[in-house]
C-alpha positions as CSV (number, residue, x, y, z in Angstrom):
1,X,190.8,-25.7,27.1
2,X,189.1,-22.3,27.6
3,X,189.0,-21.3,31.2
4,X,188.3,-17.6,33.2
5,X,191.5,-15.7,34.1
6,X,192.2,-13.2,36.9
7,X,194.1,-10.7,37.8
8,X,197.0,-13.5,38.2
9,X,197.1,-14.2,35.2
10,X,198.2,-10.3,34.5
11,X,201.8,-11.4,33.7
12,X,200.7,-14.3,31.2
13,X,198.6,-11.6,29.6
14,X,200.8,-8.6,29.3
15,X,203.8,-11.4,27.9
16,X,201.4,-13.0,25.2
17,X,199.8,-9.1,24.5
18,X,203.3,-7.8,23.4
19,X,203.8,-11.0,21.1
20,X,200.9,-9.7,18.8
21,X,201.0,-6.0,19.2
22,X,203.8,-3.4,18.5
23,X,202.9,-1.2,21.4
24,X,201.6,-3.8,24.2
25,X,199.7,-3.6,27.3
26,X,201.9,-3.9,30.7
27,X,201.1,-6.1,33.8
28,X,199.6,-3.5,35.8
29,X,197.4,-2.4,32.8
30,X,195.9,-5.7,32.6
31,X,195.3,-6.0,36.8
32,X,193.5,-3.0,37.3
33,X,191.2,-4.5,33.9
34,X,191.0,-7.8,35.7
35,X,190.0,-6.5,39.0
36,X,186.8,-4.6,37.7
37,X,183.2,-6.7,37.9
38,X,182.4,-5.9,34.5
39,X,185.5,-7.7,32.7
40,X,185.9,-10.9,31.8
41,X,188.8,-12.4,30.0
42,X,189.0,-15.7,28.7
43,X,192.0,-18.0,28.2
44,X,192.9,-20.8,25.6
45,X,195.4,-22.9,27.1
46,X,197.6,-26.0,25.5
47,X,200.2,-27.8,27.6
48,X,199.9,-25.1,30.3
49,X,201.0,-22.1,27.6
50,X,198.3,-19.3,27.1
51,X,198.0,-19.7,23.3
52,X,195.3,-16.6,23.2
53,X,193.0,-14.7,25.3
54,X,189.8,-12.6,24.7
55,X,189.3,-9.4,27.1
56,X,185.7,-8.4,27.4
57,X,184.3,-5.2,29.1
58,X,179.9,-5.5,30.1
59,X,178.2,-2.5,30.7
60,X,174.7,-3.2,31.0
61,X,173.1,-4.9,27.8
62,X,176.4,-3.7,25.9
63,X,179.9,-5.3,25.5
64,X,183.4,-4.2,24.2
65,X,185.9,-6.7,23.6
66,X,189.2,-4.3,24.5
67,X,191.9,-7.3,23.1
68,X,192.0,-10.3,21.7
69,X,195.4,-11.6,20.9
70,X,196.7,-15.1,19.8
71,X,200.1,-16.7,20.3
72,X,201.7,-16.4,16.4
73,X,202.8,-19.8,16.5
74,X,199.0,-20.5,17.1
75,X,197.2,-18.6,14.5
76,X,195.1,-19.7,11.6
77,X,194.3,-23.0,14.2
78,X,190.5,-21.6,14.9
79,X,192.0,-20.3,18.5
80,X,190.6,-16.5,18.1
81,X,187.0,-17.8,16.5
82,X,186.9,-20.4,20.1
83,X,187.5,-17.4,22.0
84,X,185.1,-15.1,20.3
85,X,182.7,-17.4,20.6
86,X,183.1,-18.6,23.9
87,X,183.0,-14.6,24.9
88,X,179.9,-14.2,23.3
89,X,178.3,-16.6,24.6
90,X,179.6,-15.5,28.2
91,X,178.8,-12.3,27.4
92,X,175.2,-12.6,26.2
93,X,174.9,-14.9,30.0
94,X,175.3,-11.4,31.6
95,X,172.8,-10.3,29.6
96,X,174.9,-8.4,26.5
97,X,172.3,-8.2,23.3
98,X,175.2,-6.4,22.0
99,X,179.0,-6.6,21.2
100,X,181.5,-3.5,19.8
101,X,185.1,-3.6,19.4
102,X,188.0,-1.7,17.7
103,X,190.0,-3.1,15.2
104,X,192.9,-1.7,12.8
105,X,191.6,-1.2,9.3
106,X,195.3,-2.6,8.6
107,X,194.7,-6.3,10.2
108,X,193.0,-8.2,7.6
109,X,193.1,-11.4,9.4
110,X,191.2,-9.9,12.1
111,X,189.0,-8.2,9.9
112,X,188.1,-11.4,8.4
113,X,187.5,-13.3,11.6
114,X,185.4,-10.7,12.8
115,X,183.4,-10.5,9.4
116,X,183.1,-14.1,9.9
117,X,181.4,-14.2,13.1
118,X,179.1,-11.7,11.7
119,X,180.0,-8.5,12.7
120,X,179.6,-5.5,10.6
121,X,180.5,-1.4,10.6
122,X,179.4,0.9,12.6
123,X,181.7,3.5,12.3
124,X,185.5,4.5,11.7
125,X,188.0,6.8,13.8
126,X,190.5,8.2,11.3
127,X,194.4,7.9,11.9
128,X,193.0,6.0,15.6
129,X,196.2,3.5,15.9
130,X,200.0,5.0,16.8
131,X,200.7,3.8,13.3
132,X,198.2,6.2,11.8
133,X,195.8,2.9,10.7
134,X,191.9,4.2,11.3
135,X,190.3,2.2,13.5
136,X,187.1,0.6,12.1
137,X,184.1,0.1,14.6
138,X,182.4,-3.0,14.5
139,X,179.3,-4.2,16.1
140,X,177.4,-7.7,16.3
141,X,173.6,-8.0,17.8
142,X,173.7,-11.1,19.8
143,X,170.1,-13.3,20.3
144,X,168.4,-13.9,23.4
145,X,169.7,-15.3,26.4
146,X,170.0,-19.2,26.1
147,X,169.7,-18.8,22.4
148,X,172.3,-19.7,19.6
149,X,173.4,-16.5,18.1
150,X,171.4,-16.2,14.4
């Protein structure tokens, strides 16, 4: 089930964030997120475990998701499609007509998720990632509000 989270969930987030990335995302990091008006995270949940999570950023007509991050044990299950969905449909509720986000021109399953859900390049930011990976910039134009995405 997909539900909201909150700064209480901070601990749930920084634990499942270090699972999937090398250099992870502490506690506090994810509070002071949580605590701003203009983020939303969203939570898959099975049996009480966080199995992934989707943090979103709205400013305006624009979104960012910051992280996205599935439980490895959980992956390839359609968990980060639910979530991307269910934050796009969230987002364009506030009013978003469009979506960026980030994501290492080295993760080809994210790449191909995103590609999916029909976002395309808007840019790159050479050597962006500790690991020296360029960080591709990806963008999505979402449809109106109340409509399915086209």
């Amino acid at each position: 089930m997909i539900e909201r989270l909150h700064a209480a969930s901070a601990d749930q987030l920084a634990e499942l964030h270090a699972l999937c990335f090398d250099h992870a995302w502490s506690q506090a990091e994810f509070a002071s997120l949580l605590h701003l008006p203009s983020s939303l995270a969203l939570g898959l949940r099975e049996d009480g475990r966080l199995d992934g999570f989707v943090l979103v950023r709205t400013a305006a007509d624009e979104a960012e998701i910051l992280t996205i991050g599935v439980d490895p044990r959980c992956r390839k299950n359609g968990v980060g499609r639910a979530l991307l969905e269910r934050a796009e449909t969230e987002a364009r509720e506030r009013g978003v007509t469009r979506v960026f986000l980030e994501v290492s021109d080295r993760n080809s399953a994210a790449r191909a998720l995103y590609q999916r859900a029909g976002y395309t390049g808007a840019g790159r930011r050479a050597r962006y990632y500790r690991d020296g990976s360029d960080a591709l910039v990806l963008e999505k134009t979402l449809s109106g509000r109340g409509q399915r995405p086209g």
